[in-house]
C-alpha positions in Angstrom: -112.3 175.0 -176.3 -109.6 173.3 -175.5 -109.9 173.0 -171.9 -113.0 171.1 -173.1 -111.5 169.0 -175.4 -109.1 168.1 -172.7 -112.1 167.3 -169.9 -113.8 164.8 -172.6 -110.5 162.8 -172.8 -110.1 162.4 -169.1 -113.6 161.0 -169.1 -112.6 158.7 -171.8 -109.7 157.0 -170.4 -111.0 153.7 -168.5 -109.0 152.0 -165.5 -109.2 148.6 -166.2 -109.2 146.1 -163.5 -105.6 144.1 -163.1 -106.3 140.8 -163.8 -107.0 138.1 -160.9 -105.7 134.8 -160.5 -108.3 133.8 -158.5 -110.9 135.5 -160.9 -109.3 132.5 -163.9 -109.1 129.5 -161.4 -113.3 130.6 -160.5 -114.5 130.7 -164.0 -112.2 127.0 -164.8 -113.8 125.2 -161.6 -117.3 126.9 -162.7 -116.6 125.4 -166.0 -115.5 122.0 -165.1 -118.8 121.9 -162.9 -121.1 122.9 -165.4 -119.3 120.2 -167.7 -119.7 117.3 -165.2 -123.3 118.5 -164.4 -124.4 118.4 -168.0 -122.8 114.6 -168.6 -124.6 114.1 -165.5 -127.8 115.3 -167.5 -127.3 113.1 -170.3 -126.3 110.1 -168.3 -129.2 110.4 -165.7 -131.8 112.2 -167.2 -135.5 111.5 -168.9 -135.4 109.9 -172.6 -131.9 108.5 -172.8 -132.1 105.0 -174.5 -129.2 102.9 -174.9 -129.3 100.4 -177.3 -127.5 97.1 -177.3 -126.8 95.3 -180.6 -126.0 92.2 -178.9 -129.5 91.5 -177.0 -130.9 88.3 -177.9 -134.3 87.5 -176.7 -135.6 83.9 -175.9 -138.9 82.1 -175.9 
């Protein structure tokens, strides 16, 4: 029994990757991309309407 006990604990203990540099500095440039592309969006895209206070219209 407690040969099994010991079995089901060695399955239970989990390497865990060493974190990566490289890994943090991907997911920061995939953010700042993802952050210019959506101002991009709302500058550029369908149904944006800007409007100006100071228009004056003449006849």
């Amino acid at each position: 029994m407690a040969d099994k006990i010991a079995a089901a604990r060695d399955r239970l203990v989990v390497d865990e990757p060493k974190p990566s540099a490289l890994a943090a500095l991907t997911a920061a440039a995939f953010a700042a991309t993802a952050a210019v592309v959506m101002a991009g969006v709302v500058v550029l895209g369908p149904g944006v309407q800007i409007d100006n206070p100071n228009a004056s219209y003449t006849r």
